[in-house]
N, C-alpha and C positions, 0 to 999 in steps of 0.2 A: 108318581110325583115327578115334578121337573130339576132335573139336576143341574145344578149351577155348572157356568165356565170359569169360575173364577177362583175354584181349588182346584187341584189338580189332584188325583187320587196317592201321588206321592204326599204333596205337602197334608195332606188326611188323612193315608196312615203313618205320618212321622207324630202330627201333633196327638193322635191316639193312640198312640205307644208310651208318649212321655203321659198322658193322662191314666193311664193302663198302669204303668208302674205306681202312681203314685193310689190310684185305688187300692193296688194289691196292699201296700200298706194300712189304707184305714178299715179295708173288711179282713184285715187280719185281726185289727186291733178296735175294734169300734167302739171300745170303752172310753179309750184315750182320744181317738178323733169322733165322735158322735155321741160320745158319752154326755149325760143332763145329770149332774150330779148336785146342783147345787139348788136351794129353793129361792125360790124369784119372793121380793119383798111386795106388802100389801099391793106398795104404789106403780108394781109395774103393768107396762104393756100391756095392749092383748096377745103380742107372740111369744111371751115370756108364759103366762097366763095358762097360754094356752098346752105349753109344751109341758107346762108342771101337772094341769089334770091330765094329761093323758099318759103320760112316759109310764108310769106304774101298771097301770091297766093294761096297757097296751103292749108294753115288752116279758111281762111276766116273768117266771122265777129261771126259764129255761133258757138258755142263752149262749152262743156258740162259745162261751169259754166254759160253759157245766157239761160234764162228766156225760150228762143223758143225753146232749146233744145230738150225736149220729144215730141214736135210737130213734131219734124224733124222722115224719113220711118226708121223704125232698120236698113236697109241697107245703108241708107245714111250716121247714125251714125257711122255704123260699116266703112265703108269705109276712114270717118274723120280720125278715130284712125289708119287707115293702114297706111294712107297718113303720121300724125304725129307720128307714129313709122318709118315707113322707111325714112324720111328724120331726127328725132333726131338718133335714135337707130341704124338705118341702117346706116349711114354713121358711126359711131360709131365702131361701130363689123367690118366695112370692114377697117378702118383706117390701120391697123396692116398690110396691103396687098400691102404696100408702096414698102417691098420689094419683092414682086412679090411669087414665090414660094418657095423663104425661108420663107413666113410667114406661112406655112404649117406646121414649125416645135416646132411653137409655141399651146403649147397646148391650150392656152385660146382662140384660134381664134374660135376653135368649139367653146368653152364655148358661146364666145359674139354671136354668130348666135343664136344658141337656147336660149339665153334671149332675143334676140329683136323679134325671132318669138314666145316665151312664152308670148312676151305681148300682144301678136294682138290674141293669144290664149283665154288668162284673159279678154282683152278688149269687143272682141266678146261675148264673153260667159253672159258676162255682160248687154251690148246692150240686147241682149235679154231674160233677167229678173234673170240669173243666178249669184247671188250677192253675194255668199256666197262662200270666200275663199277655202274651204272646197270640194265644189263643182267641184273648176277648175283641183285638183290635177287629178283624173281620164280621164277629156279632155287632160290636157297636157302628162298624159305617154302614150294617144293613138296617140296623134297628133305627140309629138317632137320625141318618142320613142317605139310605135307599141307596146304599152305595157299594156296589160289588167289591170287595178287597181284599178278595182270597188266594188273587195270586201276587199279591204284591209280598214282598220279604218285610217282617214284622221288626225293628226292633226299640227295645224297652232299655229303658236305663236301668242299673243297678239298684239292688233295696235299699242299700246307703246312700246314693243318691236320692232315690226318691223322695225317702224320708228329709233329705235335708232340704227338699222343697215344700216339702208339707210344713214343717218345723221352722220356717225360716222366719223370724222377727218380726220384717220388715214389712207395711202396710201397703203393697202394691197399689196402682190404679184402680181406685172403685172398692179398695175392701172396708169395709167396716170399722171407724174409729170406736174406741172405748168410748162407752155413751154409758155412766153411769144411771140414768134414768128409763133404761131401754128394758130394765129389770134382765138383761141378759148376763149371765155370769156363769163361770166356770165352765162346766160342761155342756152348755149351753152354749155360749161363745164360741166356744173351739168347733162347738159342729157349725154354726155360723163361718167362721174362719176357714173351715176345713172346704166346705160347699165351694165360698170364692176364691180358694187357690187353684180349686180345680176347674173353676170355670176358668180362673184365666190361662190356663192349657190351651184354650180353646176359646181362646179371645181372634187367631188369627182366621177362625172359621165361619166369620159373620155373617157370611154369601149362603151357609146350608141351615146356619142354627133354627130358621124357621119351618125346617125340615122335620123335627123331633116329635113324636110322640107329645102328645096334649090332650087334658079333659074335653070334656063334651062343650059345646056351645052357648048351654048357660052359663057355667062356670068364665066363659072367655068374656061372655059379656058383662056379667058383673065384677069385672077385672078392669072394666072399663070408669066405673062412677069410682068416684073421690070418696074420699076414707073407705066404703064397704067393699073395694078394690082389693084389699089384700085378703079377704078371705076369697073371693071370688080365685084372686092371683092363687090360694093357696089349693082351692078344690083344683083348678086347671093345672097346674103342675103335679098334685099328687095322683089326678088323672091319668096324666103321663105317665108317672113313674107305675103304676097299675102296668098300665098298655105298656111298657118296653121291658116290664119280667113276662108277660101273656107271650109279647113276640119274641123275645128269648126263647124262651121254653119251646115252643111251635118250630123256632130254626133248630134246637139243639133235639128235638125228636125226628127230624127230617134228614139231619149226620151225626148220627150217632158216634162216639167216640170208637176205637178201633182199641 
């Protein structure tokens, strides 16, 4: 891949340090940030819609906060987490593909891809014993952005910090107004909310964000027509988020923890 001049591998691993902290937070707790708790009314959406037939089937009864959980194979884990990033995250990041190839023009659509494939990055890494914030930044500028950054010095802002970004009120640039007609609600929302705080981590990286892990080429192009765009948007992003636990996995077999 061709690497951009236009980040510098400093400003790349500072802004994936502050994004690195604020994961460690919601795959600590993915109830609270990607949690689907609430049932969408007859009249909503299709990404409402869609998040309430599958969250059941799809997350099952086992769940990093159940007791069985470190019984369960690394890979099974790791797979949970793809499953509940591409249907909170992933429908999330492709939302914006409503109108078809005009959402191409929106810079944050990159941004939301590379945070929901950043999390399946974090989440993996994790699964298999890599737990320390610190740690993920050099997976992720290899996975989202072919970017060597393993000698650069990591650092992560604190959990209380993190948190009070993740947490924070206020509807920054691009995120999501309450749209009571969007049938998105409660846990629902928040995994919504949760996607665009951490894209705009990674708002100042708009020179590599086309760098990231993405579906196959049908899914890109039907990402391109008007309204059937967002599911196209949505197979292409959980594509992604597929290919950036595959290429986790394949780096963290090649350096093994010590």
């Amino acid at each position: 891949m061709a690497q951009s001049s236009y980040v510098s591998d400093e400003q790349l691993t500072r802004a994936l340090g502050i994004y690195s902290g604020m994961v460690d937070q919601v795959i600590g707790d993915p109830r609270r940030w990607l949690g689907l708790d609430d049932d969408p009314p007859p009249t909503a959406r299709f990404p409402a819609r869609v998040l309430d037939a599958l969250r059941d089937r799809a997350f099952g009864e086992t769940t990093p906060s159940s007791p069985r959980w470190s019984d369960l194979p690394v890979q099974q884990r790791v797979d949970w987490w793809v499953t509940r990033i591409g249907v909170s995250a992933g429908l999330a990041a492709a939302a914006p593909r409503l109108a078809g190839a005009l959402a191409d023009r929106v810079p944050l659509q990159a941004a939301l891809g590379a945070s929901a494939a950043g999390l399946a990055v974090c989440a993996t890494a994790r699964e298999h014993g890599r737990s320390d914030p610190a740690e993920w930044v050099p997976l992720l500028g290899a996975v989202l952005f072919d970017r060597d950054l393993s000698s650069q010095g990591s650092s992560v802002p604190t959990s209380s910090e993190s948190e009070q970004q993740l947490a924070a009120e206020d509807e920054g640039a691009g995120e999501p107004a309450e749209d009571p007609g969007d049938g998105l609600r409660g846990g629902a929302r928040r995994a919504a909310r949760t996607v665009w705080r951490l894209a705009r981590t990674l708002w100042d990286l708009q020179g590599l964000l086309d760098e990231r892990p993405r579906g196959g080429l049908l899914p890109r192009a039907l990402a391109k027509l008007p309204v059937i765009g967002l599911a196209g948007g949505w197979l292409d992003e959980r594509g992604g988020i597929r290919q950036a636990a595959r290429q986790t996995t394949l780096l963290l077999a090649q350096s093994p923890a010590g």
